[in-house]
C-alpha positions in Angstrom: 40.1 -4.8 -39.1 36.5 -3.9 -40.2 34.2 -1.1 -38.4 31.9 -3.7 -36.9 34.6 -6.5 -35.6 36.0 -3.4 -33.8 32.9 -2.8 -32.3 32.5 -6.0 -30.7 36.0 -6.2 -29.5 34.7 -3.1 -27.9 32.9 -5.0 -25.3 35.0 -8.2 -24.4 33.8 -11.4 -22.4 35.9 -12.5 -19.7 36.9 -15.5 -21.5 36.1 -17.3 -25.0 33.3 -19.7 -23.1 31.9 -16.4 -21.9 31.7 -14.5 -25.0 30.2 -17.8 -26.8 27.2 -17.8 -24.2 27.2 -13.7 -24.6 26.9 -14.3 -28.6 24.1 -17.1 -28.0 22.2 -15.0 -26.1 22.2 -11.7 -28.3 21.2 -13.9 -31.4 17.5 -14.2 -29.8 17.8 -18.1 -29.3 17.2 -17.8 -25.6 14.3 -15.6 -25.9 12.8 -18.4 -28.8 13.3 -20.8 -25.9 11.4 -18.8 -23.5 8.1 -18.5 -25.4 8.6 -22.6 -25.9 8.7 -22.6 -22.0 6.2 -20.3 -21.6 3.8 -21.7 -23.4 4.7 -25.1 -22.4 4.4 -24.2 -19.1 0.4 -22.3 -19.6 -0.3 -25.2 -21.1 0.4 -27.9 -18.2 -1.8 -25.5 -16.0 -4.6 -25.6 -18.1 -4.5 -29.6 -18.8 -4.5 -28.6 -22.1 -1.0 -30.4 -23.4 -0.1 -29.7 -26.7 1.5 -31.3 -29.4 5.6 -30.8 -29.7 5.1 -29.3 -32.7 3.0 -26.6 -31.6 6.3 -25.6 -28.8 8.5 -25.6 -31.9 6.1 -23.2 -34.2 6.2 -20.9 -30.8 10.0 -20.9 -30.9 10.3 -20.6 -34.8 8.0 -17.5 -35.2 9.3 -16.3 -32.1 13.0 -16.0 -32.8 11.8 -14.9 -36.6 10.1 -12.0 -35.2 13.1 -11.0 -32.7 15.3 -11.4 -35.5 14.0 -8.7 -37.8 13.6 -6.7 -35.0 17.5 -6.9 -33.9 18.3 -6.7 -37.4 16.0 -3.2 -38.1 17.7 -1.9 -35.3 21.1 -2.5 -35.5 21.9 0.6 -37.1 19.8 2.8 -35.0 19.1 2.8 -31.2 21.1 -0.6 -30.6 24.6 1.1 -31.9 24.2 3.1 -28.6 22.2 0.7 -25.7 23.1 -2.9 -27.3 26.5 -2.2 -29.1 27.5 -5.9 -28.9 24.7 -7.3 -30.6 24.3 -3.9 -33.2 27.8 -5.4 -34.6 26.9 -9.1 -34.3 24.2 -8.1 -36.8 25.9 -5.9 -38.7 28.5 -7.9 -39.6 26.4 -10.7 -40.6 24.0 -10.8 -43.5 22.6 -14.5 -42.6 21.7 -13.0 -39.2 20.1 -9.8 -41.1 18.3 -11.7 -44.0 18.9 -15.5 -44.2 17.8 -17.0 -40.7 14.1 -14.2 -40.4 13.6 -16.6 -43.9 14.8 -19.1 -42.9 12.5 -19.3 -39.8 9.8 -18.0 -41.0 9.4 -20.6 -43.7 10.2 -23.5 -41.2 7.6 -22.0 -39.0 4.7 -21.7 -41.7 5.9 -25.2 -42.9 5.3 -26.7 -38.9 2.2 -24.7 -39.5 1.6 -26.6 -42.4 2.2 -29.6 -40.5 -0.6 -29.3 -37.3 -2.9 -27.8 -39.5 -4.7 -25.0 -36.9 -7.9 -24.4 -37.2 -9.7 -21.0 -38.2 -10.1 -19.8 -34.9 -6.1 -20.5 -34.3 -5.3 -19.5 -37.9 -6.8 -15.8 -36.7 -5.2 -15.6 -33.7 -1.5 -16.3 -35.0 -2.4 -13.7 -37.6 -3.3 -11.4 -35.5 -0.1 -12.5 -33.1 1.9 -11.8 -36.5 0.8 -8.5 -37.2 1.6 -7.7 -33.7 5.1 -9.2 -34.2 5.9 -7.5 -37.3 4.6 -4.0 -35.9 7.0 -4.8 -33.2 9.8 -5.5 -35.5 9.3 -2.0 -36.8 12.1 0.8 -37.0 11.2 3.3 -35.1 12.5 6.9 -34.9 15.0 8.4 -37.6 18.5 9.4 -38.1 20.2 10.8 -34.5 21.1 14.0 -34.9 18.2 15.2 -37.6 15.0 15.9 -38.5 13.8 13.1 -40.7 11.8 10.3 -39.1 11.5 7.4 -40.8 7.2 7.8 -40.2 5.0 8.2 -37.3 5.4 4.7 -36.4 7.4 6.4 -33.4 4.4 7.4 -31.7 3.8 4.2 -31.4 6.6 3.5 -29.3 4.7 4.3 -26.3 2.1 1.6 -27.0 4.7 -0.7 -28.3 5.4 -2.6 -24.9 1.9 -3.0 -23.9 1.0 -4.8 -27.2 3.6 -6.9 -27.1 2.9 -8.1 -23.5 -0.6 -8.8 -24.6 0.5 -10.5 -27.5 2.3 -12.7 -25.7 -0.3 -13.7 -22.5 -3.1 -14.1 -25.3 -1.2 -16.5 -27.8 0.3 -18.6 -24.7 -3.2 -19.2 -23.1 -5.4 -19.3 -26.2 -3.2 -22.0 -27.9 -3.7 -24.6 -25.4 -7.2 -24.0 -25.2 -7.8 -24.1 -29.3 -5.2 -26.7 -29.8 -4.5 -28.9 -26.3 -5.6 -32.3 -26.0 -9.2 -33.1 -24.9 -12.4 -32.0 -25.7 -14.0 -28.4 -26.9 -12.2 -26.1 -24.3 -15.6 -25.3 -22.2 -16.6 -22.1 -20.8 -15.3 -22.3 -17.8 -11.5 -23.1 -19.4 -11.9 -20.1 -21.7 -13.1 -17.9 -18.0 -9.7 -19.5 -16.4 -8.0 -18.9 -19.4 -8.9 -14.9 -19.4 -8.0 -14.7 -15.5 -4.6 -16.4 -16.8 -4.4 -13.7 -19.3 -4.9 -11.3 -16.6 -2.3 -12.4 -14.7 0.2 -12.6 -17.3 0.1 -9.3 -19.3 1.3 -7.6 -16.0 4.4 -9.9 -15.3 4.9 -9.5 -19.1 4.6 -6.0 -19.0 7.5 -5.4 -15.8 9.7 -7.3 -18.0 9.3 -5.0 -21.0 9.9 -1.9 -18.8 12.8 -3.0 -17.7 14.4 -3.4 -20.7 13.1 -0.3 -21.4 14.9 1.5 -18.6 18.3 -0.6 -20.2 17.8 1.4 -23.6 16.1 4.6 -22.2 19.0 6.9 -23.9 19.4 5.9 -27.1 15.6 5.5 -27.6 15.5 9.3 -26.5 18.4 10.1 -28.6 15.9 8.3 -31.5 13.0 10.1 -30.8 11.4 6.7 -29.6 8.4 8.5 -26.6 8.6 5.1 -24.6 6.9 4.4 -21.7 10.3 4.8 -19.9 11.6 8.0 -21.7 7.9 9.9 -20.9 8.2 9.0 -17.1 11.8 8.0 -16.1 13.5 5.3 -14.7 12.8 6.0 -11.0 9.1 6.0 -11.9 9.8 2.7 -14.2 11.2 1.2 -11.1 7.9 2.1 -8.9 5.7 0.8 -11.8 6.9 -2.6 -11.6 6.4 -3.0 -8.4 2.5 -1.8 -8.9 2.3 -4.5 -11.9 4.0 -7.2 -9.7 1.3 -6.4 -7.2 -1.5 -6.4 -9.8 -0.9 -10.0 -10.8 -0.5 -11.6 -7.6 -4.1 -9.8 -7.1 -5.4 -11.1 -9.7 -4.7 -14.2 -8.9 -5.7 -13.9 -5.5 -9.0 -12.9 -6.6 -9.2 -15.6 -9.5 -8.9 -18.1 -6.4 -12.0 -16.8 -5.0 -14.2 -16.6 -7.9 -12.8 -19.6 -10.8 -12.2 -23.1 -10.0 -8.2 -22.6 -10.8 -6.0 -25.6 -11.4 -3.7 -26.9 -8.9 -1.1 -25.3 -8.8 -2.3 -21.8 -10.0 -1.2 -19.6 -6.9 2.5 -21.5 -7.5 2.6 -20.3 -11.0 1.9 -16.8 -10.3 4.3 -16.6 -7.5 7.2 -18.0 -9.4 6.7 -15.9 -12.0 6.6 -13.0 -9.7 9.5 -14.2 -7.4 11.4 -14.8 -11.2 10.9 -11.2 -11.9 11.5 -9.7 -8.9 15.2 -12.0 -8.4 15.9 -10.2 -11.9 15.2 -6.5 -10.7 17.1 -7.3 -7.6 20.2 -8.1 -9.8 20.0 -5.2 -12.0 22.4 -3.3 -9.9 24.9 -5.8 -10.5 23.9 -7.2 -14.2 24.5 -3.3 -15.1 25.8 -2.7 -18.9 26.0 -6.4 -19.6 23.6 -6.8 -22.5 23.3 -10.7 -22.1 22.9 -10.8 -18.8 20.3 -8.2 -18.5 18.1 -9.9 -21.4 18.5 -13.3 -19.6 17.6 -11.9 -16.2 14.4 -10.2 -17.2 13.4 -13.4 -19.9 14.9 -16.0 -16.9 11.0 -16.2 -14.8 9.7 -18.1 -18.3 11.8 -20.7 -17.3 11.5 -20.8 -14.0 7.6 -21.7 -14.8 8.7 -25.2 -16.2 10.1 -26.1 -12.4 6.0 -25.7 -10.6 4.6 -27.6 -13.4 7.0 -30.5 -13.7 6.7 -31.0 -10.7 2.4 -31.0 -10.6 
């Protein structure tokens, strides 16, 4: 039996169904889905809708994006805090190489399709860069001296960019490309309170995966936020950033005509969050279930504005 179907055998579902959903999750689909929802969902509070197209480009580039990043680390810090998924990539080469083409072609060609303007064309570049940096190696061999480049200094930064990445391109879309006029200055104002709110509930997330591969980016060499000031501290973080967006958006109440529905939003996002750290204790080791339970607030958005 080869090395990597060993692996994986390593960490069994409790039944077929099980390790199906497991496998879908690892894959990245899910977390595709979730900037779909999330930007789906930034977009209905903002009156902005956007054109299904737009949703499927968000999905496309995202899952192209976690792709390379799940296949760059496959053989480094994953073999030790996401063993299950390091041999689902490892044993596939359409997971490694075909699908990142295959989705980012399918993404440029939906691109192709809309037609964005400049203003959008620079964000999603600048969105890109910040997806590809993410999608980085970082560290070097365990065990040795070489480092594949300084790009693991970085690592310390690398949740805080992402986080911003995502709250920009999820608010600025709808207000480039939703239906209606011009976005007006006071949309853009809304929109940068919306940002505001965001990056924090973003950032929580992050950290907590973080805390999940804490070891083996330490064993790496990867400085993260987590490995310079420990779980515990992680933890206490959270709560700070949890406590920052709801402020924000109490604030944003006071000062910006916010949409209906605005304090709703930010609490179900918050409450989403916080009924994932709850269940950490009990998710534990499961890789699946912890990516699901930290990505799972991003769909809970779709419920508040549905139902607007």
């Amino acid at each position: 039996m080869p090395a990597d179907s060993e692996r994986i055998l390593e960490h069994p579902e409790r039944s077929p169904l099980g390790a199906l959903v497991s496998d879908f999750i690892l894959i990245q689909l899910p977390m595709a889905a979730s900037a779909a929802a999330l930007l789906f969902a930034t977009a209905r509070l903002l009156g902005r809708p956007l054109d299904g197209a737009w949703y499927a480009a968000a999905f496309l580039g995202t899952w192209c994006v976690y792709l390379r990043d799940s296949a760059a680390s496959c053989d480094a810090e994953d073999r030790l805090s996401q063993p299950r998924r390091a041999a689902i990539f490892r044993s596939s080469r359409l997971l490694r190489t075909g699908l990142p083409i295959l989705t980012a072609l399918l993404g440029l060609g939906v691109l192709f399709w809309v037609q964005p303007g400049r203003l959008t064309m620079g964000l999603l570049l600048a969105v890109a860069f910040l997806g590809l940096l993410h999608a980085i190696p970082f560290g070097g061999g365990l065990g040795t001296r070489r480092f594949r480049f300084d790009f693991k200094q970085l690592a310390v930064v690398k949740s805080p960019l992402v986080s911003i990445a995502w709250a920009v391109a999820a608010v600025a879309l709808p207000l480039l490309e939703g239906a209606g006029d011009t976005a007006a200055a006071t949309d853009w104002l809304i929109g940068l309170w919306l940002v505001g709110l965001l990056v924090p509930i973003l950032l929580a997330d992050s950290l907590l995966l973080d805390v999940r591969d804490l070891e083996a980016d330490r064993a790496y060499g990867l400085r993260t936020i987590a490995v310079r000031v420990g779980p515990k501290r992680v933890h206490l973080l959270l709560g700070i950033l949890v406590a920052a967006s709801v402020t924000v958006a109490l604030l944003g109440t006071g000062r910006i005509e916010t949409p209906s529905g605005w304090m709703t939003f930010c609490m179900t996002a918050g409450l989403g969050l916080g009924l994932g750290w709850a269940c950490w204790p009990w998710v534990g080791h499961r890789e699946a279930a912890i990516t699901l339970s930290m990505m799972g607030w991003r769909f809970l958005l779709l419920i508040p504005v549905m139902l607007r």
